[in-house]
C-alpha positions as CSV (number, residue, x, y, z in Angstrom):
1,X,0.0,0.0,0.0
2,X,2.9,2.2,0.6
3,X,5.5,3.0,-1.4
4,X,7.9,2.9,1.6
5,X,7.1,-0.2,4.1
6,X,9.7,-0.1,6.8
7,X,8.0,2.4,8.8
8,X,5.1,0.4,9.3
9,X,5.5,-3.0,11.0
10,X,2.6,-5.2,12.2
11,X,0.3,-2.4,11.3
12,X,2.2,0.2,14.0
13,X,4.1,3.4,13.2
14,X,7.9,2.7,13.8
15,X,9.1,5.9,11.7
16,X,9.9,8.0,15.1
17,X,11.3,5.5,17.3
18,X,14.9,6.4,16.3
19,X,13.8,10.1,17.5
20,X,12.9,8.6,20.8
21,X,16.2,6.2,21.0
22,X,18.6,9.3,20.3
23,X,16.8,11.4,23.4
24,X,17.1,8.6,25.5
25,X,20.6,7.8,24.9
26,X,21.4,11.3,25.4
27,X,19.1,11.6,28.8
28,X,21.2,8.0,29.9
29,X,24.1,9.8,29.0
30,X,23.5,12.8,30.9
31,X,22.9,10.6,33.8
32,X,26.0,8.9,33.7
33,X,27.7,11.9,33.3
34,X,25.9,13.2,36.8
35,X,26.9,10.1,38.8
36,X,30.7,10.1,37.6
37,X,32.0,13.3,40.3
38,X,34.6,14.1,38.3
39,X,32.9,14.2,34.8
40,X,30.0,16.1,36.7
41,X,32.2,19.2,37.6
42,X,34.3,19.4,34.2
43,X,31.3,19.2,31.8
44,X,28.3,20.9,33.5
45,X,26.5,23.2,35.6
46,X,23.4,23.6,36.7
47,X,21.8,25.4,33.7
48,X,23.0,23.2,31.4
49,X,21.5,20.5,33.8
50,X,18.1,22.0,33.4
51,X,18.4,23.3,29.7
52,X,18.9,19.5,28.4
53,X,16.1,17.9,30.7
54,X,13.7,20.3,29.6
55,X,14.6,20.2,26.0
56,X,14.4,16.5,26.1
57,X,11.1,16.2,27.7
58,X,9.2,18.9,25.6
59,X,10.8,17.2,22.0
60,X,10.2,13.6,23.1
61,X,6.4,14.9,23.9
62,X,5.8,17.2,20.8
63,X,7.1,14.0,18.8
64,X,4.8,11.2,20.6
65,X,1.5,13.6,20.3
66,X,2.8,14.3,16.4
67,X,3.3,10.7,15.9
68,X,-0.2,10.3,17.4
69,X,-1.5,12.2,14.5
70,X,0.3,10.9,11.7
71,X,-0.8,7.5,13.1
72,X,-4.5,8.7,13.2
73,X,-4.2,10.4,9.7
74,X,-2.8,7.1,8.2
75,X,-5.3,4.7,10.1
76,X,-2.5,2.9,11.9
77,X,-2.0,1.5,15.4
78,X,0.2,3.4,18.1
79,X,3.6,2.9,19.1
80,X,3.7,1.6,22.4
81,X,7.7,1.2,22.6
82,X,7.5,4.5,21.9
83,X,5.3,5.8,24.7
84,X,7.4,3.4,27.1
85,X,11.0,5.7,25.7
86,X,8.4,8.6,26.1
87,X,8.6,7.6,30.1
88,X,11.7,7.0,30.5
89,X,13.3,9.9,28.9
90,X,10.9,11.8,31.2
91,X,12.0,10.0,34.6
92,X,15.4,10.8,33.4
93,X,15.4,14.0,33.0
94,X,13.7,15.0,36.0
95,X,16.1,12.5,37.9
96,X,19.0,14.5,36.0
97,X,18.3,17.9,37.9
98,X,17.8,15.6,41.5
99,X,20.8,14.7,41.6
100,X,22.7,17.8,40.3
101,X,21.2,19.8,42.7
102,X,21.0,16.9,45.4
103,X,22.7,15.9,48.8
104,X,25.4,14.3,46.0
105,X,26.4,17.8,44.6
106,X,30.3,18.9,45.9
């Protein structure tokens, strides 16, 4: 029916999980970056901190709801892998911020 299969797959829209996979990886990454002391007080501050949470959680959200009308529009099923990375990018980036600011802050 399409002229370009591989973003559907078992009738679901796949096309914006690599969207999702790149925030999360960078929210993971962030996190890492937060535990390691060292890495923590050569690489970032506290806007910064705050700057990339936010960013990720208001792009990860305007994609899922745009996703959810592309997927509407073209009669498909949702993407629930995506709404899972949706979650997870969000408890990471407000967990990101927690612990910069945190008891574990020098």
């Amino acid at each position: 029916m399409y002229t370009y299969e591989s973003f559907e797959k078992f009738g679901v829209f796949t096309l914006l999980r690599p969207v999702f996979v790149t925030l999360l990886i960078a929210a993971v990454i962030l996190f890492l970056i937060l535990i390691i002391p060292k890495a923590r007080s050569k690489f970032l501050n506290g806007f910064s901190v705050i700057s990339l949470s936010l960013l990720s959680i208001f792009v990860s959200a305007q994609v899922l709801f745009y996703g959810g009308i592309v997927v509407d529009e073209l009669g498909l099923g949702g993407d629930a892998v995506a709404t899972y990375m949706f979650l997870a990018i969000v408890v990471f980036s407000l967990l990101n911020p927690l612990l910069y600011f945190g008891r574990f802050r020098n």
